[in-house]
C-alpha positions as CSV (number, residue, x, y, z in Angstrom):
1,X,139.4,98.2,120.7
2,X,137.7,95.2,119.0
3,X,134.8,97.3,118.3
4,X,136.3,100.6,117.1
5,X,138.1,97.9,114.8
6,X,134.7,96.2,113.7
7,X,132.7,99.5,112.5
8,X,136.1,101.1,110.8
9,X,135.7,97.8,109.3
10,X,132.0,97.7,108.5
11,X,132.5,101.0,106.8
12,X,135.3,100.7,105.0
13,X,134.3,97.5,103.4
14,X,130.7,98.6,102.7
15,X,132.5,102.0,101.3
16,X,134.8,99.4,98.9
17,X,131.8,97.5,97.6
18,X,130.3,101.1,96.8
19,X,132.8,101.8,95.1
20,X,133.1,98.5,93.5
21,X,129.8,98.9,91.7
22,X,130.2,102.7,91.0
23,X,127.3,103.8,93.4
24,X,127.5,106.9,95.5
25,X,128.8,106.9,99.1
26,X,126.2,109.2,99.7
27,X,123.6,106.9,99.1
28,X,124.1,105.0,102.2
29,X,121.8,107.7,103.9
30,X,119.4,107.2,102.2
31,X,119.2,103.1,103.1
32,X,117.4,103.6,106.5
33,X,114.6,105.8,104.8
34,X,114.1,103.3,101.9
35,X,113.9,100.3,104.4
36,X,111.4,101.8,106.7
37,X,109.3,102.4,103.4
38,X,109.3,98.8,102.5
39,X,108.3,97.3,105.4
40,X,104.6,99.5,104.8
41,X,103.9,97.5,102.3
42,X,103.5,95.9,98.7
43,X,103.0,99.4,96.9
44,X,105.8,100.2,98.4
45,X,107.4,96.9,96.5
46,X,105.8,97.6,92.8
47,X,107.2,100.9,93.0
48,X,110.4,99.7,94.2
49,X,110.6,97.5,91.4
50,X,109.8,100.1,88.6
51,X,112.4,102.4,90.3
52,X,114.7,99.5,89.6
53,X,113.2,99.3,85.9
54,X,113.5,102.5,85.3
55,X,116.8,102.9,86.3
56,X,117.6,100.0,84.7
57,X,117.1,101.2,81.2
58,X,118.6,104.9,81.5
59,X,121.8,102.5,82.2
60,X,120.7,100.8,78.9
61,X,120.4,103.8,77.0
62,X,123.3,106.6,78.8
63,X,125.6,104.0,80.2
64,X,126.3,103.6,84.1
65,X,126.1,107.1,86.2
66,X,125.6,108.0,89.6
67,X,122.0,107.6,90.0
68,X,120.2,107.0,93.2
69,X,116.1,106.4,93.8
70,X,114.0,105.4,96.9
71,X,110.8,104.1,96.5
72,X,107.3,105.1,98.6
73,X,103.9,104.7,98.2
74,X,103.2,107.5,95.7
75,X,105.9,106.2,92.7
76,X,109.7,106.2,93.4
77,X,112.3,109.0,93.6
78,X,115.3,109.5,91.6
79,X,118.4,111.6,91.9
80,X,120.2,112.1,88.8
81,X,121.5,114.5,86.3
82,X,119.1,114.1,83.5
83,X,116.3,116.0,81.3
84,X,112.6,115.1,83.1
85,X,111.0,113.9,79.4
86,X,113.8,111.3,79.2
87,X,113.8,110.1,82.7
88,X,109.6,109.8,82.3
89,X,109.8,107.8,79.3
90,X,112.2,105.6,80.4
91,X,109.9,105.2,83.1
92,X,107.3,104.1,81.0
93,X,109.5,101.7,79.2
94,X,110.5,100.0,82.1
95,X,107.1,99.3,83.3
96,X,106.1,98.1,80.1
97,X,109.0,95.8,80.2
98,X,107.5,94.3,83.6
99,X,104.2,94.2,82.5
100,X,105.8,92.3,79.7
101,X,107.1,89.7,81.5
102,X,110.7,90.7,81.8
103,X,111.6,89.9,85.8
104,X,114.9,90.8,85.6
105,X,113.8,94.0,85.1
106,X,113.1,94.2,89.2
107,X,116.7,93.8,89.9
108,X,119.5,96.2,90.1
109,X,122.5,95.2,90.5
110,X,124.0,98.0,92.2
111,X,120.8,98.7,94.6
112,X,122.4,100.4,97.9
113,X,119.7,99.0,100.2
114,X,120.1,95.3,99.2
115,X,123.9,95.6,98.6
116,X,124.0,97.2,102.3
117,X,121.1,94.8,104.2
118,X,122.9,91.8,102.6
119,X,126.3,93.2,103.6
120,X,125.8,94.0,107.2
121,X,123.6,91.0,107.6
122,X,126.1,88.2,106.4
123,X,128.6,89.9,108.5
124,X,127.0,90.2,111.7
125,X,126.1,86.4,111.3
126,X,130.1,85.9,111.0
127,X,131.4,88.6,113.2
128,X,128.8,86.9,116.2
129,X,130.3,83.9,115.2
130,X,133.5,84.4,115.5
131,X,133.0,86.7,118.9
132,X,130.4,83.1,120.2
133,X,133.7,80.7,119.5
134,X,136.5,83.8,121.3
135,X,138.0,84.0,118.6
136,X,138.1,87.8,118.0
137,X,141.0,89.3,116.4
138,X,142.0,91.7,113.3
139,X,142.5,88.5,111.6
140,X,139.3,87.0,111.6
141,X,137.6,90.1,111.4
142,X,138.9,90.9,107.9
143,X,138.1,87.5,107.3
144,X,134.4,87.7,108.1
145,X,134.0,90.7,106.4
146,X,136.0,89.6,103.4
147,X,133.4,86.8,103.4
148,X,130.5,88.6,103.7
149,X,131.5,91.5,100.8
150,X,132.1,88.1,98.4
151,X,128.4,87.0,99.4
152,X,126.8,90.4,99.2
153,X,126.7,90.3,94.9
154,X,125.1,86.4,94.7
155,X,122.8,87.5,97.4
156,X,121.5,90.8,96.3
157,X,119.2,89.7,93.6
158,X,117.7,87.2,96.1
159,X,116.8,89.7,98.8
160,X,115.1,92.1,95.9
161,X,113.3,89.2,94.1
162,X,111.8,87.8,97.4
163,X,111.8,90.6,99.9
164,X,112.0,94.4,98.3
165,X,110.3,94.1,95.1
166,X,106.8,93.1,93.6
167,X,106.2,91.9,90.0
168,X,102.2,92.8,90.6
169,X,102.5,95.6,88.4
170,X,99.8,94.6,85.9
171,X,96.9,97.8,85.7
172,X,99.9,100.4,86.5
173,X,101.0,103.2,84.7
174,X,103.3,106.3,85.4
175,X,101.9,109.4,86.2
176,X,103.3,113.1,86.5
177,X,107.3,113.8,87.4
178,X,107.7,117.3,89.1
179,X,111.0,118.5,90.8
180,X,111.4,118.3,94.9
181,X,114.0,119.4,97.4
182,X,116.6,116.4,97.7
183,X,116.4,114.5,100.8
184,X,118.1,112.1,102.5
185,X,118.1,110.5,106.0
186,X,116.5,112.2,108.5
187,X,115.1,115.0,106.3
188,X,118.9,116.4,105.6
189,X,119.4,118.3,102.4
190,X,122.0,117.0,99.7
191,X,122.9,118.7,96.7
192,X,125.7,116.6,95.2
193,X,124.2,114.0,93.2
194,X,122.0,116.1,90.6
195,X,118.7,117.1,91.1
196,X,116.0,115.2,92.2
197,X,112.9,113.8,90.8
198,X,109.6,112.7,91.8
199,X,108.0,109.8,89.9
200,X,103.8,109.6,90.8
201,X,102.5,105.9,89.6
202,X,98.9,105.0,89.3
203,X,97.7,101.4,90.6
204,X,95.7,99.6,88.5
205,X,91.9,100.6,88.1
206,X,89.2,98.0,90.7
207,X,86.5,97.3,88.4
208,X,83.6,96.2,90.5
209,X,82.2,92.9,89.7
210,X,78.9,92.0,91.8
211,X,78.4,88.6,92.9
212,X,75.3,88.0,91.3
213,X,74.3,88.7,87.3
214,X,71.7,91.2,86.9
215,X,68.0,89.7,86.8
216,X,69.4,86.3,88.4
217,X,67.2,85.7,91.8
218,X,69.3,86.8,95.0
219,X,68.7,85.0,97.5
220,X,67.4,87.2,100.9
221,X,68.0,85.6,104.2
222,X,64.9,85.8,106.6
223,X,65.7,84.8,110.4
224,X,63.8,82.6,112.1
225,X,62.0,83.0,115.4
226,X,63.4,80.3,118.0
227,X,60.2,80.0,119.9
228,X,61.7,78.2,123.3
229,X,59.4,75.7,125.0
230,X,58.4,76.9,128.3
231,X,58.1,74.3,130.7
């Protein structure tokens, strides 16, 4: 009973703050995908952080709308009703912006993996608190996860800054956009949403910088016989 009542519970509160900060239900399928990309690495991160950017100012410039991205180790994708040239240039814009200086750039309020990590985090901490003391009861259930859904917007910003984003974005630039079959979890299709869009970046060019100047004397390691004494 007590833990039919806990994930009725999880969902409905996660499906509140959703709703809260006008992001899609929908998008919660997609959270499992985007964390599994992060963990590969910190390309994964940059991108993730001009996803953010990028999203960041279309809200600037067409006010708040259901848009939804997930980052990988190409660029980022984004799912959203809205003409390619103007979601490419305010892709360029928004990595400018970080390349500018501009951290807050990284960090979107309304991102459904942090909101969700943060969420089901904090309330596992309290729910396996309160089930560690025997104290389990609809009562201090919606407690915890009352709780928890206050502490998911303060920490939100700290998971992205520290854990899901990367302001290493110096040398990058945004390559082509082209239109792909919306996913979501598990390779499902989902139409609702708008269509989806493919955003390639390029890392920053390695310039290789020998060690030595050219015409400076290198020195050349010769090894040395160890002539043992025989006795």
């Amino acid at each position: 009973m007590h833990g039919l009542m806990i994930f009725s519970g999880l969902f409905g509160a996660l499906a509140v703050i959703f709703w809260f900060f006008g992001q899609p239900i929908w998008s919660l399928l997609n959270v499992p995908r985007q964390l599994n990309q992060l963990w590969q690495g910190v390309a994964v991160r940059r991108n993730h952080a001009i996803e953010h950017a990028t999203v960041n100012v279309l809200e600037e410039r067409y006010g708040s709308q259901l848009v939804d991205g997930c980052a990988t180790t190409e660029g980022f994708r984004i799912r959203a009703a809205i003409d390619p040239a103007l979601l490419f240039d305010a892709a360029r814009e928004g990595l400018l912006r970080l390349q500018r200086g501009e951290r807050s750039m990284a960090i979107y309020r309304r991102c459904a993996t942090a909101l969700s990590f943060c969420f089901l985090t904090v309330a596992s901490i309290g729910l396996g608190m309160v089930a560690f003391l025997d104290m389990l009861s609809s009562t201090s259930i919606f407690l915890a996860l009352t709780i928890a859904g206050a502490l998911t917007p303060k920490l939100s910003p700290l998971f992205q800054r520290f854990f899901t984003t990367s302001l290493d974005v110096k040398g990058m630039s945004i390559g082509a956009i082209e239109l792909v079959p919306p996913t979501l979890f598990m390779g499902l299709s989902f139409a609702a949403g708008g269509a989806e869009f493919a955003v390639r970046t390029k890392p920053a060019r390695r310039i290789y910088q020998p060690p030595y100047r050219y015409g400076e004397r290198v020195p050349v390691y010769v090894p040395v016989e160890n002539n043992t004494r025989q006795r």
